[in-house]
C-alpha positions, 0 to 999 in steps of 0.5 A: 341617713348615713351613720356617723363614723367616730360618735360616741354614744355615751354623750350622743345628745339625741339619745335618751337620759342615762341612769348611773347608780353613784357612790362614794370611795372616801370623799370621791363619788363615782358612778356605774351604769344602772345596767350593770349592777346586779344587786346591791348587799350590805358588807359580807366577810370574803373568804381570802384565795391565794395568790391574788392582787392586795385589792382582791377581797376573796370570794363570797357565797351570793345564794350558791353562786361563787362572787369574786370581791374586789376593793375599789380603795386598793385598786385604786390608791393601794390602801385597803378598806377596813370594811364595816357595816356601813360598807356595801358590795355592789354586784356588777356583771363585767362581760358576762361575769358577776363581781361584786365590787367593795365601796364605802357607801351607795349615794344615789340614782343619778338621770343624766341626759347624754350631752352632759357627761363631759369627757375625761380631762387629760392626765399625766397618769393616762392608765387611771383615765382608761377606768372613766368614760366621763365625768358629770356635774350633778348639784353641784359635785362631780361624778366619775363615770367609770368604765367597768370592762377597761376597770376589771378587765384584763389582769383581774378577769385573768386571775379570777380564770386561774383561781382554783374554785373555793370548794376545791381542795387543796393536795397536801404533798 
């Protein structure tokens, strides 16, 4: 059987269900892959590094592993979250990486079969539409898929490369 040039297996029909871990951001929900998200802990203060974009929290210490914070509100609309007890941070691993990505509250385990994510409209603004790989309606509300390696690729991996390690000490001239 010749393979299919061009499908996309993230709405391949014949495939199995998919599992989305779903949260929200203010009134808007979206969804991770299951895969992806390494543990899920309530909200931690962040040890602020320098030099970093306004949606980078800090760093947080995950059981002797250094986890780089990134708001999810500010990177999105630029308005940082006043983090409290309610807020959670999600560990993903991007590429390899572990993150831990700032979120307003976890709202369930999604089961979706493949051919019901339906594919991200046209936008005017084309870069926000690069951070989805689809959308699903699931009880009558919609989830945005997001697509964590185009979401925290480049410019962020980037500086979290170039960032000096949080136990590093700083010269004094």
């Amino acid at each position: 059987m010749a393979s299919q040039t061009g499908s996309d297996p993230l709405r391949d029909a014949s495939a199995t269900p998919r599992q989305f871990i779903s949260f929200t951001i203010g009134d808007e929900e979206y969804g991770v892959d299951i895969i992806a998200i390494r543990e899920i802990k309530g909200w931690t203060p962040a040890t602020a590094l320098p030099e970093t974009p306004g949606y980078m929290r800090g760093v947080i210490d995950l059981r002797g592993a250094i986890i780089p914070i990134l708001d999810l509100r500010a990177r999105f609309t630029g308005a940082l979250t006043e983090p409290s007890s309610r807020h959670v941070i999600m560990v993903v691993n991007v590429e390899g990486r572990d993150l831990g990505i700032l979120v307003d509250a976890v709202a369930d385990i999604l089961t979706v079969a493949p051919d019901a994510i339906q594919p991200v409209p046209e936008l005017e603004h084309a870069h926000r539409a690069e951070v989805l790989n689809g959308i699903v309606a699931v009880d009558g509300r919609m989830v945005a898929l997001l697509d964590l390696s185009n979401l925290l690729h480049a410019p962020i991996l980037a500086q979290l490369d170039a960032a000096p390690p949080a136990s590093a000490p700083t010269a004094t001239p």
